[in-house]
C-alpha positions in Angstrom: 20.5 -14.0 54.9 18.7 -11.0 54.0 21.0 -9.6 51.7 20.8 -13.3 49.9 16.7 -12.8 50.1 17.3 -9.7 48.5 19.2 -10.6 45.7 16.9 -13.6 45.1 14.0 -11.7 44.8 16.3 -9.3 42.3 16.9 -11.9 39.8 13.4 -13.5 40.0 12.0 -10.2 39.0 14.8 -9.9 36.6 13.8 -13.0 34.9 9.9 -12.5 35.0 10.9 -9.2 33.4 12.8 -10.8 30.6 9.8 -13.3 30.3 7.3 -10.7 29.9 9.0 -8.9 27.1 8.8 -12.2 25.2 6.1 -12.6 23.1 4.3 -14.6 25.7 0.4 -14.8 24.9 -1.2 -16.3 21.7 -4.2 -15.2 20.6 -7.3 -17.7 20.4 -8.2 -19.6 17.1 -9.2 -16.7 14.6 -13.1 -15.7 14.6 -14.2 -16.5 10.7 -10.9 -17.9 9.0 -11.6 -21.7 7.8 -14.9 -21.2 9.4 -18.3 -22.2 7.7 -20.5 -19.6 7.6 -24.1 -18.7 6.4 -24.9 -16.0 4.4 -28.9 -15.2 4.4 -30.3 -12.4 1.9 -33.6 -11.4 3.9 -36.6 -10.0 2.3 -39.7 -9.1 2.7 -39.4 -9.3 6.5 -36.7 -10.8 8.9 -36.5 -14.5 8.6 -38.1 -14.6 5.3 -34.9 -16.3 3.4 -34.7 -14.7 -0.6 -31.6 -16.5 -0.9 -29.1 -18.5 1.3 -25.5 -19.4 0.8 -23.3 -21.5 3.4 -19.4 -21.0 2.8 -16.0 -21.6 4.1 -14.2 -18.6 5.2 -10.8 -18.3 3.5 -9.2 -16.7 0.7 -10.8 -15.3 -2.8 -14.9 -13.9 -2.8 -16.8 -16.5 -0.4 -20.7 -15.3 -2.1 -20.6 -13.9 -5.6 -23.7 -12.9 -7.8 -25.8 -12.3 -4.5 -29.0 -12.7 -4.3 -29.6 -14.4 -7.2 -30.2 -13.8 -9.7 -27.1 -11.5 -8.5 -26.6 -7.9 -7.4 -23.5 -7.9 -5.7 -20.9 -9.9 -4.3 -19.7 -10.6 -0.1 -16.0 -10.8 0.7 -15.3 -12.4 4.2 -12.0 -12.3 6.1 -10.9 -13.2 9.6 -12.7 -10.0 11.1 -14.1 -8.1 7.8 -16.8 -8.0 5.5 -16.5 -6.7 2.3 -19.8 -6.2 0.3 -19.0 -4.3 -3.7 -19.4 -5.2 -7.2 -23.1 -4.3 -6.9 -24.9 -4.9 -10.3 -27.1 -2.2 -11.5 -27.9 -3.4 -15.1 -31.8 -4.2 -14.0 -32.1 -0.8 -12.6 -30.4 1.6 -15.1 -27.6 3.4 -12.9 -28.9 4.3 -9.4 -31.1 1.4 -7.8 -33.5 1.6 -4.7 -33.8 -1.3 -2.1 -37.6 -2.3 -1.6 -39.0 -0.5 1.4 -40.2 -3.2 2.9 -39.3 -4.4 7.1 -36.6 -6.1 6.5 -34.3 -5.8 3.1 -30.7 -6.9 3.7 -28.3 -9.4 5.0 -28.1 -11.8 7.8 -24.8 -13.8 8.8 -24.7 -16.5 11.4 -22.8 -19.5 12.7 -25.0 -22.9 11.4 -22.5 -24.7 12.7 -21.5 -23.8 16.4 -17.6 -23.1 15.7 -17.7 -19.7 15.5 -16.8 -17.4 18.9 -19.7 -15.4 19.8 -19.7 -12.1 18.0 -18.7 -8.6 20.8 -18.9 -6.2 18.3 -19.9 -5.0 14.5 -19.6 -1.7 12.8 -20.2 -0.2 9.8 -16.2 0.5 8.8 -16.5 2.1 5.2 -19.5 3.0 2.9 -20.7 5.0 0.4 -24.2 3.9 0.5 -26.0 7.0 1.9 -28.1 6.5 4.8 -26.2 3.4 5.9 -25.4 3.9 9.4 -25.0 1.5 12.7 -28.7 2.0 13.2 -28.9 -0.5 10.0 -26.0 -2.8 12.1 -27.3 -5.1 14.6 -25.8 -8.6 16.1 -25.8 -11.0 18.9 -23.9 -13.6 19.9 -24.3 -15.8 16.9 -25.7 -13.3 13.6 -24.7 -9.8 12.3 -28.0 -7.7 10.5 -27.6 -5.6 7.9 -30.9 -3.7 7.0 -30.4 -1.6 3.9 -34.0 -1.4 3.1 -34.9 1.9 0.9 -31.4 3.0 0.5 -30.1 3.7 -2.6 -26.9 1.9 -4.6 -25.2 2.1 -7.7 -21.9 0.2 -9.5 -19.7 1.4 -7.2 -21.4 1.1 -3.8 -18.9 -0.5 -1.0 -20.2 -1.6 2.5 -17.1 -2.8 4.5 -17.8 -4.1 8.3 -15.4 -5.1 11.2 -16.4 -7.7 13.6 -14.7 -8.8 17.0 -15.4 -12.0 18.5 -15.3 -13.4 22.2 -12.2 -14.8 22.9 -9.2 -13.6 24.6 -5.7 -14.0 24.4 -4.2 -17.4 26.3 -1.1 -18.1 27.7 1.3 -20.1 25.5 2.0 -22.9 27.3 5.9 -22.7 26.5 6.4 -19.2 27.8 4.5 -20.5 31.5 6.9 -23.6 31.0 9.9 -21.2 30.5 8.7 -18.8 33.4 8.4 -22.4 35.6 11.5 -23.4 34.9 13.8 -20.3 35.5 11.7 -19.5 38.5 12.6 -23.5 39.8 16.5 -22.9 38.8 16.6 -19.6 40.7 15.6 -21.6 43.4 17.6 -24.3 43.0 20.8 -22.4 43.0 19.9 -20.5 45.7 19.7 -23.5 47.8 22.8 -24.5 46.7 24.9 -21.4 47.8 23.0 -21.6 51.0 24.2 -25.3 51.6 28.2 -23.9 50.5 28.4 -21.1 53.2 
């Protein structure tokens, strides 16, 4: 009888072993892909809109020629943002954003689909000065302040986000782990009724 416990509990953990090396969790729905988000262009001061656009999230440039009457365009992925293509034709070369409180960007979720935002950082910039002091979020926007910084043609701001969900069980693999565990069992009781 103990020998028989033995290997039973051998070939359970055998198969749960065999389980978790499948690809058992999925990950929850993506944070920004076929989302709609809003894209606010603040200035003078926080909550004073220059220029809104609301968008889908998917492939291509979501916000081109922004602000109007356009100075550069906003590229949004799953869990990237992608600000280039800055126009300085109005400014001859090297352009200065007003010093003013609040001179930037401001993303959010109008419509209540997107997972709360865990995390934003500046990834990759060559906009001097642009640091995560000039990053901030909460559950529902990302800030970017940018105010008296200085850009040209070529500026880049890329930023990563995370969002808060976490990964869920698939509900085949549980099924699959149910099931062997339930067979294992089964045939156990069946050699126990043979001897």
């Amino acid at each position: 009888m103990k020998r028989q416990l033995v290997k039973f509990v051998g070939q359970v953990a055998a198969f749960s072993a065999l389980v978790v090396a499948l690809p058992g969790t999925a990950h929850a729905a993506t944070l920004l892909d076929g989302k709609a988000l809003t894209v606010d262009y603040w200035f003078p001061n926080s909550g004073d809109i220059y220029d809104r656009r609301q968008v889908t999230v998917g492939s291509g440039v979501e916000v081109m020629n922004f602000p109007a009457p356009g100075y550069f365009d906003v590229d949004v992925s799953d869990k990237h943002i992608a600000i280039n293509n800055f126009d300085t034709s109005f400014c001859f070369s090297n352009c200065t954003w007003s010093n003013s409180s609040f001179n930037g960007l401001r993303f959010f979720d109008h419509t209540g689909t997107i997972d709360s935002f865990v995390s934003a950082s500046v990834s990759a910039t060559n906009m001097l000065g642009l640091d995560a002091s000039r990053l901030s979020f909460d559950a529902n926007n990302i800030y970017l302040n940018w105010q008296g910084l200085t850009f040209s043609n070529n500026t880049f701001v890329e930023l990563d986000l995370n969002g808060g969900s976490s990964p869920i069980p698939e509900p085949a693999s549980i099924m699959l782990l149910g099931t062997g565990v339930l067979g294992l069992v089964a045939r156990n009781r069946r050699r126990r009724e043979l001897v």
